[in-house]
N, C-alpha and C positions, 0 to 999 in steps of 0.2 A: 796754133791753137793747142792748148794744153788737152794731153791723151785724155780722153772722159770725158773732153766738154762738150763735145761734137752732138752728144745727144741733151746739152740745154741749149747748146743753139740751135738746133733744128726747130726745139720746141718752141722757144722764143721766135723764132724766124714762124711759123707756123699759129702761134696766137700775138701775133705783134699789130693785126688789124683790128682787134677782138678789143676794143675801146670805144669809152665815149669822145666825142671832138664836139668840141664850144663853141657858139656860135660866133666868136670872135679867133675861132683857130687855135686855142689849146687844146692839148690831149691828155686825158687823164690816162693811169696807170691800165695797165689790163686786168682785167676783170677777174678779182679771186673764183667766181666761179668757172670761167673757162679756163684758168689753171687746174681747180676742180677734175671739171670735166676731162680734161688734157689726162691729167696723171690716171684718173680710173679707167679712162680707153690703155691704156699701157702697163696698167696695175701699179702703180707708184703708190706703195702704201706704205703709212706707218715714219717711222724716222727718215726713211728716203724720199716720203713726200717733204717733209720740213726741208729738207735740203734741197728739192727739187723748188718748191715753191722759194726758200731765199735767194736762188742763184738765178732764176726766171725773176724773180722781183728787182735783183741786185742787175741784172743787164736789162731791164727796161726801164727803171731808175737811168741809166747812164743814158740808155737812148734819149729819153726825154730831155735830161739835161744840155745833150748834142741840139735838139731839136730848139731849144730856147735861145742856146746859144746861137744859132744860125737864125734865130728869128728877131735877135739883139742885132746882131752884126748887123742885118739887113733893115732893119729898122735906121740905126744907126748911120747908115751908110746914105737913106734916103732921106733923112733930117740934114747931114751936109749938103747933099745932091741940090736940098732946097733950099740950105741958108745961103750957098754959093747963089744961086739963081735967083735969089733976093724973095724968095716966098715966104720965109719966116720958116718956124718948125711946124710938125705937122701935132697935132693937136693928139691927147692922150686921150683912149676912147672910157677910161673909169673917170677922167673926170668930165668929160663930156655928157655922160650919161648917168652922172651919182644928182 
């Protein structure tokens, strides 16, 4: 880890629960305001909050992206699972429910 980062990933590591989750299992971003909150517990104010809040946005962007991708593969993986086992694929729940 790069010398300085240590304290946006704590932070991150520390509001990374701090979302909302979908009822089909997405998660949105973390919440500008317990970013907020975060930085004025610590005093992040002013031009080091911009950069605190891009670098805390820039690695939960990434998580998320990790998180999709793992929820692709695994989708993916069970759509084979089932075309091998002659089920067919499993059914898209946006068009299921549009």
């Amino acid at each position: 880890m790069p010398p300085g980062a240590e304290r946006y990933w704590r932070a991150w590591h520390a509001l990374r629960f701090d979302r909302q989750y979908g009822a089909m299992g997405g998660e949105s971003p973390i919440m500008f305001l317990s970013i907020d909150a975060y930085a004025r517990r610590y005093r992040i104010r002013g031009a080091a909050f911009e950069t605190f809040h891009a670098l805390v946005g820039a690695m939960d962007e990434e998580y998320l992206e990790h998180v999709q991708r793992k929820a692709d593969d695994a989708r993916q993986a069970d759509e084979e699972r089932r075309r091998v086992a002659g089920r067919g694929p499993v059914p898209n729940p946006d068009e299921v429910f549009s």
